[in-house]
C-alpha positions as CSV (number, residue, x, y, z in Angstrom):
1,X,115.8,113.7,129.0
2,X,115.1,117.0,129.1
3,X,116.1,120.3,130.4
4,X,113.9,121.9,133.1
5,X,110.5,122.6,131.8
6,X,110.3,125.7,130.3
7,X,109.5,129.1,131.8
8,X,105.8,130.7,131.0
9,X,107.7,132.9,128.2
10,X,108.6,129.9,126.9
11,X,112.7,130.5,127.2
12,X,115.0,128.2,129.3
13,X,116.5,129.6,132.5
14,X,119.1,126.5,132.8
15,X,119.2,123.2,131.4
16,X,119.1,120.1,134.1
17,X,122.1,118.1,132.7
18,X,121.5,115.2,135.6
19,X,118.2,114.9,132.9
20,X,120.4,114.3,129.9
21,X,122.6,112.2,131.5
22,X,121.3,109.7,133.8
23,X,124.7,108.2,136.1
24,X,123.7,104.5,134.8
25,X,124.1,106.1,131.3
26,X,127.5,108.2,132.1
27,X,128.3,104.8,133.7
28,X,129.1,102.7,130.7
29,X,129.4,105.3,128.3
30,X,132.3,107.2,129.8
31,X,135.6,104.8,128.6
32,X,134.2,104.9,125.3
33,X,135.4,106.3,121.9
34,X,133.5,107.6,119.0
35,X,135.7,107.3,116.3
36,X,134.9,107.7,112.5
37,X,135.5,104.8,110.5
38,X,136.5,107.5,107.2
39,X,139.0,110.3,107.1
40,X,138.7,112.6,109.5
41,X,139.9,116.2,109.1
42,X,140.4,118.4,112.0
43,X,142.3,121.6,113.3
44,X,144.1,120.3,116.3
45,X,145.4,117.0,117.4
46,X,143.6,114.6,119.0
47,X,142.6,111.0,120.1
48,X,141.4,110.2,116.3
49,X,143.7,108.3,114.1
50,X,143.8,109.5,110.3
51,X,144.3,107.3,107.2
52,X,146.6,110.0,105.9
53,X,149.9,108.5,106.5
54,X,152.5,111.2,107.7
55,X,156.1,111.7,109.4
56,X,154.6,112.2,112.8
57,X,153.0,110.9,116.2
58,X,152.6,107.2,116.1
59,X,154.8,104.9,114.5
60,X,152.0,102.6,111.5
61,X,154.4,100.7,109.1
62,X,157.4,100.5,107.0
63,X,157.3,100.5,103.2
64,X,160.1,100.3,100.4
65,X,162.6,103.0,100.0
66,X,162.0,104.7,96.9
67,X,164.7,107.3,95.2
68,X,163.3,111.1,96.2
69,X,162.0,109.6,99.6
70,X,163.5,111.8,102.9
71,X,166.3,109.9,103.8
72,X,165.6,111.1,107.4
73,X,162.8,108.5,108.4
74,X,164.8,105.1,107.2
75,X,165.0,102.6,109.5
76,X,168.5,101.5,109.4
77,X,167.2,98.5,112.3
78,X,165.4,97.0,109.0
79,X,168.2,97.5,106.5
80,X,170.6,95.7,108.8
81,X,168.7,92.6,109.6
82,X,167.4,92.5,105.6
83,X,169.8,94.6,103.4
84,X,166.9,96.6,102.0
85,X,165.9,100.4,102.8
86,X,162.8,100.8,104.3
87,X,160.6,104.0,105.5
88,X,159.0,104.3,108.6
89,X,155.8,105.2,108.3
90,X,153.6,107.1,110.8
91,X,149.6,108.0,111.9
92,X,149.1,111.4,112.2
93,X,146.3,112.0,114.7
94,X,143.5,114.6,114.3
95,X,140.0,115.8,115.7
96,X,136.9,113.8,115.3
97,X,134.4,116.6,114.2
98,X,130.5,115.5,115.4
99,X,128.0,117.0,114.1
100,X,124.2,115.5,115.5
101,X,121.0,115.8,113.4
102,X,118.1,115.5,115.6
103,X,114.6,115.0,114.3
104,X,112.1,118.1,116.2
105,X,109.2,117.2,113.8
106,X,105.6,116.2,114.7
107,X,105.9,112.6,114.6
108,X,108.2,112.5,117.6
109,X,106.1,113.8,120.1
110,X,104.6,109.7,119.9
111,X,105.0,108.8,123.5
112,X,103.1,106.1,125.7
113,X,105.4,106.2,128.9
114,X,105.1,107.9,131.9
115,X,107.2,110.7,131.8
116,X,108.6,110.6,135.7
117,X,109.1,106.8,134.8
118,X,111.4,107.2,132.1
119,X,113.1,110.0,133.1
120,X,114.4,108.9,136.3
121,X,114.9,112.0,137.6
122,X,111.6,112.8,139.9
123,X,110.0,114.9,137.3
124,X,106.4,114.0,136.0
125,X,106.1,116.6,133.2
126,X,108.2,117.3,130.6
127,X,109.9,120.3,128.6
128,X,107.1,120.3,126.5
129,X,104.6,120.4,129.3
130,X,103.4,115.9,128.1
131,X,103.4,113.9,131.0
132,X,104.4,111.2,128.5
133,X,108.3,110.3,127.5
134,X,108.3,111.2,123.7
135,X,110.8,110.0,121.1
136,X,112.3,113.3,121.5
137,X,112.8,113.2,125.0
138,X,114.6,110.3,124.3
139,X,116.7,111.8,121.1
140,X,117.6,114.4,123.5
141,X,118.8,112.4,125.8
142,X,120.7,110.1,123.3
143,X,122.4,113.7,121.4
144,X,123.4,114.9,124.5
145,X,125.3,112.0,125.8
146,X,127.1,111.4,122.8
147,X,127.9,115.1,122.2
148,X,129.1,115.0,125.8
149,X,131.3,111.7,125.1
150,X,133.0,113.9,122.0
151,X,133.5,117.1,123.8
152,X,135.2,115.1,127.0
153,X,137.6,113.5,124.6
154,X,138.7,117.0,123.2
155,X,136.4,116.4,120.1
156,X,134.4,120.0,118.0
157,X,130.8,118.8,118.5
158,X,127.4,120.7,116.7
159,X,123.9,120.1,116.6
160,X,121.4,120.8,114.2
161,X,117.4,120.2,115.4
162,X,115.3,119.9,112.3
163,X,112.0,119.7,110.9
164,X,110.8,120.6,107.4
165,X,114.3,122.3,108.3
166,X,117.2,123.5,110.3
167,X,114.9,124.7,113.3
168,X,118.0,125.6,115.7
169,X,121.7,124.9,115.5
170,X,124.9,124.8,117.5
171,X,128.1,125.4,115.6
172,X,130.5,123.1,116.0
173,X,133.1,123.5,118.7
174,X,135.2,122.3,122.1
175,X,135.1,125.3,123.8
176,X,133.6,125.1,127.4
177,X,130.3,126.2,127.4
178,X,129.3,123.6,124.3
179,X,127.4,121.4,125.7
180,X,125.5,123.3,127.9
181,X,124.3,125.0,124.3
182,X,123.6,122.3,123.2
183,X,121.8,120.7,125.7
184,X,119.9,124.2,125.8
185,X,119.0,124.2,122.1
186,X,117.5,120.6,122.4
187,X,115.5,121.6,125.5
188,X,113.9,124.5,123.7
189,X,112.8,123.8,120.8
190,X,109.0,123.0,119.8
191,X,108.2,119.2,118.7
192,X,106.2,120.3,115.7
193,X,105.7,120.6,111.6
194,X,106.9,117.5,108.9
195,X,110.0,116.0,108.1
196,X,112.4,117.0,105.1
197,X,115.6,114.9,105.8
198,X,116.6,116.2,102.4
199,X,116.6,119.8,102.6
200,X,118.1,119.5,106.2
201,X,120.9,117.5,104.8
202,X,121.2,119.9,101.8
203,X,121.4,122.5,104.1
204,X,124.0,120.9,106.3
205,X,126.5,119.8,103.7
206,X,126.0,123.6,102.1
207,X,128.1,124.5,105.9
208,X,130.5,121.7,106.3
209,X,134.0,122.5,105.0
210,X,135.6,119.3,106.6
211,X,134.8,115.4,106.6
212,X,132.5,114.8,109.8
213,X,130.9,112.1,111.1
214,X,127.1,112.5,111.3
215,X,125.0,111.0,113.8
216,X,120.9,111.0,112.5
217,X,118.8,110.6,115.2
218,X,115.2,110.3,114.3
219,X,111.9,108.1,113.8
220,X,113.0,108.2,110.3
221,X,109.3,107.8,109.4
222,X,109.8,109.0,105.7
223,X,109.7,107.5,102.2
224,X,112.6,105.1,102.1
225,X,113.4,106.3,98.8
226,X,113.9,110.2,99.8
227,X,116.0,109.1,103.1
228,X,118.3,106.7,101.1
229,X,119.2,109.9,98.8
230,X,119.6,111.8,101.7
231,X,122.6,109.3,102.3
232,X,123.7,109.1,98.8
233,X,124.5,112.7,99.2
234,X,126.5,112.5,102.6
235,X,128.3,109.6,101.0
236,X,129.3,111.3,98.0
237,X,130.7,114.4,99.9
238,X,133.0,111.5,102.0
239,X,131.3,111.9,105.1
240,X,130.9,108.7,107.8
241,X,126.8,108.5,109.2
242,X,124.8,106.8,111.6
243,X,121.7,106.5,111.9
244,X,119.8,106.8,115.3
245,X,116.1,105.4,114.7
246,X,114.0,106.2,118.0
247,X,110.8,104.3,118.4
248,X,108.3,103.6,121.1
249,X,107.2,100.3,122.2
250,X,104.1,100.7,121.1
251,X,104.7,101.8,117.5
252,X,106.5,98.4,117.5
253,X,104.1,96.4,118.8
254,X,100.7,98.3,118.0
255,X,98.6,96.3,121.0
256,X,95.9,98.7,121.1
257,X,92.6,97.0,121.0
258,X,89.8,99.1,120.6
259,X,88.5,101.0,117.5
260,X,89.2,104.7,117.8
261,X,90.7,107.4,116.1
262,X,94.6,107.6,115.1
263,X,95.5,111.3,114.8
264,X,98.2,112.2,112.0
265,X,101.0,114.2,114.1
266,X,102.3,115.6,110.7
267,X,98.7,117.1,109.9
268,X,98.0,114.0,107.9
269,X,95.0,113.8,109.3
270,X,92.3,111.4,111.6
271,X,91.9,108.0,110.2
272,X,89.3,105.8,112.9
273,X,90.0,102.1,112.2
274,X,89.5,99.1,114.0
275,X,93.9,98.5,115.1
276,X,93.0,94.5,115.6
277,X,92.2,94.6,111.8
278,X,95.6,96.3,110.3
279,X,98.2,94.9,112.7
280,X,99.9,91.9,110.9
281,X,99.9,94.5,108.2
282,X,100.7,97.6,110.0
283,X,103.8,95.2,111.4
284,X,104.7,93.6,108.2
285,X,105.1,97.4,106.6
286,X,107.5,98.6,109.6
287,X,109.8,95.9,109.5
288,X,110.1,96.1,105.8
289,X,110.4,99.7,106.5
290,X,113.5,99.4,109.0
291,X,114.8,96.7,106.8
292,X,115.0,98.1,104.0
293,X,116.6,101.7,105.9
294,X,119.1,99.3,107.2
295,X,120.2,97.8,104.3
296,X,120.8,101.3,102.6
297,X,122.9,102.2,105.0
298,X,125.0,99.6,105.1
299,X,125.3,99.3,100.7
300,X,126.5,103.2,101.9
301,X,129.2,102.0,104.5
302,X,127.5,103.4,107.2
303,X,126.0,102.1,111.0
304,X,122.5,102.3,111.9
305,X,121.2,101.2,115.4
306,X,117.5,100.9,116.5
307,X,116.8,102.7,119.8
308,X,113.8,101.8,121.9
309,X,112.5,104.6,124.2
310,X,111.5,101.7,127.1
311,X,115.5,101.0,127.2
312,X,117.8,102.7,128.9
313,X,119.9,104.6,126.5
314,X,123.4,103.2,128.5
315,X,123.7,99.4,127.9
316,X,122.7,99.3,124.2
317,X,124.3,102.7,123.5
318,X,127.6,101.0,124.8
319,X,127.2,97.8,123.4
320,X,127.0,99.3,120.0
321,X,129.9,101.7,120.2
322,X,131.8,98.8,121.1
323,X,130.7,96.3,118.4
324,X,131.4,99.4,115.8
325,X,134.7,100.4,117.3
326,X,135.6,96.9,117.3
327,X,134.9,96.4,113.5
328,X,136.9,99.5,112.9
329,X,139.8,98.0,114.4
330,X,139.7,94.7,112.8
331,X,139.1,96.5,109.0
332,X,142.2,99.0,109.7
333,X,144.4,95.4,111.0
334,X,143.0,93.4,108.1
C-alpha cells in the first residue's frame, strides 16, 4: 500500500491508488461512517450529528417550556394531549474534521512479508525500494482508506507523517484533489529517524482551531508513560482519538530460532542474543506493553484497535467501525 515506486530523483510522478485501496478493502468499507463520539465542530453541514442542541435539521427531543423560550418551536401536539408546554428540540448536523497521524519513523520499516504477497497488486518492490511489506506499507494503506471513507462522505480530511516530528503534512480539506495529496505525501516520504509522539502532538494541537477526531497510526513502540501524556493532552483540548497500532506477525510471535544479531532501526544499536532465550520475556513485555496502551486509552475515552500487517486491512477495519459506531449509538440512546 503504496504509491508507485519512486522515480530515481526520488519524487513521485502519480500515486497508484488501486495500491491503497485494494477492492476487497473498498468492499466492506464503503457503507461505513466514521463518526466522532465528542463534539464535532465544522464549517458546513454534513452527515455528523452534534451534541449541541439547536432549532434546526433533525428533530432530537422535547423539553419543558420555560418563560424567555421562543415561543415559535412549541409543540402544541404535546400540550394538547398533556396540558403542558413543551419545546421541540433539534440536532444540528456538522462536518466530521479527520485529521491522521501516521508514524514515518525507523521502527516501521520492520517487515517479514513478501511485498507482491501483501500488496496484491502485482508489484514485488516497494516505494521504498524493500521487497518486504513494512508496517508503513500497511499504515499507508490503513490512512488512505479511512481518509478516503471521510472525504466520500463530504468530510475535511489532513494528514500529518511524523517522526522525531511533523515530516510532511496535508492541511485539512474536501476539496477534490485531497486524497490524491494525501495518498502522495504518504508515498514519498522516507521511513527513517526516532519517534517523538509528544512533540508531534504538541505541534498538532499548536494548528488545530476546531475539535477533530484523531486517528494515530503507528507501532507505538515508545515509553508508555510519554504516549499516555501525549493523550492526556489531546484529551484535555476535547479532542476524540484512536489509536491505530500496526505490527507484524513476527514482532508478535518472535519465532526466530537462531542466534544472530537484532539491529536497532532507531540507531539503538546491534544487540546479538540467542531469541529462544528472551522469548517468554520478550512476549510477556509486549503484551504488558499493548495492555497497558490500551487501558490508557480507554481511562481517556478513547478507541484503540491492533492491526496486524498479515490481515487484510477490510474485514477487521469494518468490524471495528461498526462495533464503535454501534457503541456510539447505544451511549447517545442511553
Amino acid at each position: 500500500m503504496s504509491g508507485p515506486a519512486p522515480n530515481p530523483s526520488g519524487s513521485l510522478a502519480e500515486a497508484d491508488a488501486r495500491l491503497y485501496l485494494h477492492p476487497q478493502t473498498l468492499a466492506r468499507l464503503s457503507t461505513l461512517d466514521l463518526r466522532a463520539k465528542m463534539i464535532i465542530e465544522g464549517v458546513m453541514s454534513g452527515a455528523h450529528r452534534s451534541p449541541y442542541q439547536g432549532f434546526s435539521v433533525e428533530f432530537a427531543q422535547h423539553r419543558p417550556y420555560v418563560p424567555g423560550d421562543d415561543i415559535r418551536h412549541l409543540d402544541w401536539k404535546v400540550f394538547g394531549r398533556t396540558d403542558k408546554l413543551h419545546l421541540k428540540q433539534y440536532q444540528q448536523e456538522t462536518n466530521l474534521d479527520l485529521v491522521l497521524l501516521v508514524d514515518s519513523s525507523g521502527s516501521m520499516r520492520f517487515g517479514s512479508r513478501l511485498f507482491a504477497e501483501a500488496s496484491g497488486a502485482g508489484r514485488a518492490i516497494g516505494p521504498t525500494g524493500s521487497p518486504l511489506w513494512t508496517k508503513y506499507d500497511h499504515a499507508t494503506a490503513l490512512a488512505a482508506a479511512l481518509s478516503y471513507l471521510a472525504l466520500n462522505q463530504g468530510d475535511r480530511a489532513g494528514l500529518a507523517v511524523y517522526a522525531d516530528g511533523v515530516r510532511a503534512m496535508v492541511k485539512r480539506s474536501s476539496a477534490q484533489g485531497t486524497w490524491r495529496q494525501i495518498v502522495g505525501a504518504l508515498a514519498t516520504q522516507p521511513v527513517e529517524r526516532a519517534s517523538d509522539l509528544g512533540r508531534v502532538i504538541d505541534q498538532e494541537l499548536g494548528a488545530l482551531t476546531n475539535r477533530c477526531l484523531i486517528i494515530i497510526i503507528s507501532d507505538l513502540i515508545d515509553d508508555p508513560d510519554r504516549i499516555r501524556a501525549a493523550l492526556a493532552k489531546v484529551r484535555h483540548r476535547g479532542h476524540d482519538v484512536i489509536l491505530c497500532r500496526v505490527l507484524d506477525r513476527r514482532e508478535r510471535e518472535f519465532d526466530y530460532a537462531d542466534e544472530a544479531p537484532f539491529v536497532g532501526l532507531e540507531h539503538e544499536g546491534t544487540l546479538r542474543l540467542d531469541p529462544r532465550s528472551v522469548r517468554e520475556a520478550y512476549l510477556d513485555a509486549l503484551r504488558a506493553h499493548i495492555a497497558r496502551v490500551q487501558r490508557d486509552a480507554l481511562a481517556f475515552g478513547f478507541d484503540s484497535m491492533l492491526v496486524n500487517t498479515d490481515d487484510w486491512l477490510g474485514p477487521p477495519l469494518a468490524a471495528f467501525l461498526a462495533r464503535r459506531h454501534a457503541r456510539l449509538r447505544r451511549s447517545k440512546l442511553g
